[in-house]
Steps between C-alpha positions, in 0.01 A plus 500: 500500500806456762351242651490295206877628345612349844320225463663436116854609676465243728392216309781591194774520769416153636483353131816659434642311792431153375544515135830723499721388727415141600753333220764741516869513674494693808754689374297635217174515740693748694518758222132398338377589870670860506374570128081397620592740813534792230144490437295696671164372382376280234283760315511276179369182623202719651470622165449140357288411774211757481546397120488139574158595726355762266500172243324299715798301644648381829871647496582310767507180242778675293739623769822402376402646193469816690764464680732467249392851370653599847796336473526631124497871638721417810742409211437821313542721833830328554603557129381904497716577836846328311424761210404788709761445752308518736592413875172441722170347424191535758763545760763241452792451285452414135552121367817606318644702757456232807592215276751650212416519147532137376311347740216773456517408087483090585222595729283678258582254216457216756147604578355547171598160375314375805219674447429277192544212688197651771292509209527208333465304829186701608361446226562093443347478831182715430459307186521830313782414214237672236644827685808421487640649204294856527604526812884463410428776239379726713778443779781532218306807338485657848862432553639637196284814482628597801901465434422690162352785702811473741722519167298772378506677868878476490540592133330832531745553823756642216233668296487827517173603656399735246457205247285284734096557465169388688480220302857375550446433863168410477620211251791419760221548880294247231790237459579509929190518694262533252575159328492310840165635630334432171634140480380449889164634365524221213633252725236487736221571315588173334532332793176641624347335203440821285401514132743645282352860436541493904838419495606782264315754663633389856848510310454839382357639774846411722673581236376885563452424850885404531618793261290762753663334801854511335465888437360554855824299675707711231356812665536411808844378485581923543359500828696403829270182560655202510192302668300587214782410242700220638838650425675823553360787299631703194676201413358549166630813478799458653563225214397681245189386403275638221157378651209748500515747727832638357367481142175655620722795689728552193239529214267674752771802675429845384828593720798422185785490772312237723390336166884493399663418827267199535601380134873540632455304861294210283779467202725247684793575255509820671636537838288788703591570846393407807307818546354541190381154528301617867381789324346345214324262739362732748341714144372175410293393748410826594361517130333217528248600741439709339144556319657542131685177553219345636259604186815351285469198708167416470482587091708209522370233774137631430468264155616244656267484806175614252587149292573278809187668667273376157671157488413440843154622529384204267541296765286680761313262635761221526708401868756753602399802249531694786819426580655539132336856538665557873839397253443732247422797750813443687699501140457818481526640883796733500396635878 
């Protein structure tokens, strides 16, 4: 499977080359460069390819369609390090810290717009206008999804965790990742030439595949492992963030002081020490490696692998099953 996510990397990057920055400023190429830097690997237009080819399709016919699910998410990186404040991305400075603020904002806003414009033009040229408008939907769809989940993400930021549940953040991992794996799933299977029962159950399936994935990266996130993340860990924590494994640890602790220091270090109206903060964090992830958590975990992510596990196997004997199964086994690696 690396062999052929290199060979995807490599054929996206070199798309990206020509249809994003030949008709720009160089000005403005400078900072579009920097913000295509930040991403590590283009795990979405992979997505949409074995999609495309488990449909019957040649991907390589669509790939500034692909691409511009890239350049989407490039967009969407850029746009979650200005709200998290965060500093470093896969090792370099983030687009709003190396180029200030506004430029970052006319960046992001730049880039979407042109997306469009990729579109339409690909598709004029292919002589594929019929797609045209469901393919708009789904790129506007995918777009605002994921700034509702970043609203939602932020909103529950000044919640206080005891009045957050399972199915809060599960609606919120749905409207970020979720929403743009399932779309790439729809995307391509279109492309690919699917049917339309295809195409929904390619969408749902990344939908779940995406939410799994999301709630893996959130777990990881407590571990010092910044290859594996892309950007310094507990910054979730660290900011505050209600994602799972704190609302796992705080309906799940037995120990009531842990349980109510942790509700005091996550209310960011409250201002906890220094030390309590450390403390809370090394109980954390001490707790969660812990076999209860891990049972709590997996009453959780277990549902959601069983239904992306029967969605999938219809589609057994089609091109690249065993790659969307090598996907959903690695959704759920915590090792």
């Amino acid at each position: 499977m690396q062999k052929v996510i290199k060979e995807t990397d490599a054929e996206i990057r070199s798309n990206i080359s020509s249809v994003l920055f030949d008709s720009n400023t160089d000005q403005l190429n400078e900072v579009l460069h920097h913000i295509i830097k930040l991403k590590r690997q283009f795990d979405r237009a992979f997505f949409a390819r074995l999609s495309c080819d488990m449909a019957g399709g040649n991907w390589l016919n669509h790939l500034p369609i692909l691409s511009v699910l890239e350049i989407l998410d490039c967009c969407v990186l850029a746009m979650d390090d200005i709200l998290d404040r965060s500093e470093r991305r896969v090792g370099l400075p983030t687009l709003h810290l190396k180029w200030g603020l506004g430029k970052a904002l006319c960046a992001i806003e730049f880039i979407k717009s042109q997306c469009i414009t990729i579109v339409v033009d690909h598709l004029k040229n292919e002589n594929e206008l019929r797609l045209m408008p469901n393919i708009i939907k789904l790129l506007e769809e995918l777009y605002q999804g994921i700034y509702e989940g970043q609203f939602i993400d932020i909103y529950f930021e000044e919640k206080d965790i005891s009045e957050i549940g399972y199915k809060d953040i599960t609606n919120m991992v749905q409207l970020t990742t979720g929403i743009q794996i399932a779309i790439c799933g729809e995307l391509g299977s279109m492309m690919g030439g699917a049917d339309m029962d295809m195409q929904k159950d390619l969408r749902q399936f990344g939908m779940l595949l995406g939410t799994l994935f999301q709630i893996r990266d959130d777990f990881i996130d407590y571990f010092d492992n910044e290859d594996a993340i892309g950007k310094p860990a507990y910054l979730d924590f660290s900011d505050g963030k209600k994602r799972f494994p704190v609302i796992i640890a705080y309906k799940t602790l037995k120990d009531v002081n842990l349980k109510a220091e942790l509700k005091e270090v996550c209310n960011r109206n409250t201002k906890s020490n220094h030390y309590l903060k450390k403390k809370v964090l090394n109980n954390l992830t001490h707790y969660m490696i812990s076999d209860e958590f891990k049972v709590n975990l997996y009453n959780i992510i277990g549902p959601i692998k069983e239904h992306a596990y029967s969605l999938i196997m219809n589609y057994k004997d089609y091109p690249r099953f065993d790659y969307m199964m090598n996907l959903l086994e690695l959704s759920t690696n915590y090792e």
